[in-house]
N, C-alpha and C positions, 0 to 999 in steps of 0.2 A: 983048190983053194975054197973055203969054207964062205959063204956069203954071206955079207951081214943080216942079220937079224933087225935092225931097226935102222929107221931115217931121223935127222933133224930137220923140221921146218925150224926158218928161219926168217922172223918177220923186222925188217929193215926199220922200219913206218914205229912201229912203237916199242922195238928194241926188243922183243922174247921170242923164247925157241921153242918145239912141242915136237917130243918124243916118239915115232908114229911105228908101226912094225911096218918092214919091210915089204909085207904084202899090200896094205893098203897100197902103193904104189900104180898097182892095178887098175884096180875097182876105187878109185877118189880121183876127181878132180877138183879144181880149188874156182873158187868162184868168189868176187869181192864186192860184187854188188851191194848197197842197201837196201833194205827193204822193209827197213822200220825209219819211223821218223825222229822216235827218241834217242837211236845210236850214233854214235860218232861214225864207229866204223864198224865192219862185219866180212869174216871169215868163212867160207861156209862151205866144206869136206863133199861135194853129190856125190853120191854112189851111181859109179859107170858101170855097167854091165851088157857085154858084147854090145859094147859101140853105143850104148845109148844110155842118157843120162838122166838121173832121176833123183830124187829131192834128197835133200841132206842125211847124211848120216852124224855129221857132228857139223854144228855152228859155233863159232865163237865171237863174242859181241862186247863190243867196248861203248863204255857209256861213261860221259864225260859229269863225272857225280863224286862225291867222296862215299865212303861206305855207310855215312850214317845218311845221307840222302836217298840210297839205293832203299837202305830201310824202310824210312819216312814214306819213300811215293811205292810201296808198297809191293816192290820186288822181291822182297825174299820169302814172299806166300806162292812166288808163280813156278812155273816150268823151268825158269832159268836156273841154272845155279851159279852161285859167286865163285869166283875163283880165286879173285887177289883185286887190291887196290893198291896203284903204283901210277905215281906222277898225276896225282889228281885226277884219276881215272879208276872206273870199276870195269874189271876183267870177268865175263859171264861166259858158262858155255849151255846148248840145248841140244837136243836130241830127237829127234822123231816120237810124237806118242802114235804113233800107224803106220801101217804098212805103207808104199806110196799106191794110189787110187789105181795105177795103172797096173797092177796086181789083179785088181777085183774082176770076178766074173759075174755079169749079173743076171745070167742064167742059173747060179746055183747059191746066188746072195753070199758069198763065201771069195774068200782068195782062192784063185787059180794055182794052187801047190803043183798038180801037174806040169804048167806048163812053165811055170817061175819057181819052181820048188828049191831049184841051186841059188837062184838068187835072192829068195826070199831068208833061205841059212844064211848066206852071206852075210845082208843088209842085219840080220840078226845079231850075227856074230859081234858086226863091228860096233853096231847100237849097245848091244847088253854087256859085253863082254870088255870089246876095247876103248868107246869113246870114256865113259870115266877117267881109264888108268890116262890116256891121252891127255886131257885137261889138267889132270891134276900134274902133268910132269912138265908144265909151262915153269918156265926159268924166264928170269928177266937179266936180261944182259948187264955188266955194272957201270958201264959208261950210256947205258940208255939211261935218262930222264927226261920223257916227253914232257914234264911241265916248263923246262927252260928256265927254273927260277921264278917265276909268274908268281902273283898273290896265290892265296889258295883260296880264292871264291871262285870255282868251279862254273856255275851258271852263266859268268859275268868272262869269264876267261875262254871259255870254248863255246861261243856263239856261231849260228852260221854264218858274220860276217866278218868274223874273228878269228885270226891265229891261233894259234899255241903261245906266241908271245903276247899274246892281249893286246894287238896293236892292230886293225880296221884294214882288211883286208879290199886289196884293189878290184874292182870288176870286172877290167878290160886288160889284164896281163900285169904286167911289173912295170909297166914303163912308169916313169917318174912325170908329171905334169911340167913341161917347159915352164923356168921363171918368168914372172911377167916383167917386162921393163918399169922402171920407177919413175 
């Protein structure tokens, strides 16, 4: 029986899926941490190699902006690239501009090819080669709409102490405040 050739990631949270080959399966684990303060959310592909993990090979970043906002504050000169805007939201992805440090020998001021020479192909591979095609095969599901109907003022809609439905987010759980007697 022939193996598949490729996976689907399958993201719940904002409704889209991303085409991945097969092998990533490997050498990628998924990591959801934030690590920017302007994002909503953040996807981010480390590249595992025998057992040890190390910095991204593909990020994807959502940022609660419409596309002429993204513009405006001056994103589409940077690293990132755009990928889509859906449900009042910019869909970006990033890539590595270097090696990760842990590569470096600084006895000979150069990456250690020697001794990471398999894994520096690798992390190559899937930077130059695959993360593009990867990005660009995000599908948004058609019963996903993360804006919920919402106005479309972006700013005012996805604040940190704000929903997705624009309605003032509890601090201490969901419980409801007991009625006060009258």
């Amino acid at each position: 029986m022939k193996k598949p050739s490729h996976f689907v990631y399958r993201n719940a949270r904002y409704g889209f899926t991303l085409r991945f080959p097969a092998w990533w399966r490997t050498y990628a684990v998924i990591d959801r941490r934030r690590r920017s303060r302007d994002t909503e959310y953040e996807l981010h592909f480390r590249f595992k190699y025998k057992g040890k993990v190390y910095e991204d090979a593909l990020a994807i970043l959502v940022y609660c902006m419409t596309r002429q906002e993204w513009i405006r504050e001056g994103y589409g000169d940077s690293p990132l690239v755009f990928l889509a805007e859906h449900g009042g939201r910019v869909f970006a992805y990033r890539t590595p501009e270097e090696l990760p440090e842990a590569f470096y020998d600084p006895k000979t001021n150069d990456y250690d090819y020697k001794k990471y020479g398999a894994a520096i192909r690798l992390l190559k591979r899937m930077v130059n080669q695959d993360a593009s095609r990867i990005a660009g095969s995000i599908r948004f599901l058609p019963q996903a709409n993360t804006a919920r109907s919402v106005p479309y003022r972006a700013k005012h809609v996805c604040t940190d102490r704000t929903g997705a439905n624009g309605k003032r987010r509890r601090r201490h759980g969901n419980k409801r405040p007991a009625p006060r007697p009258h």
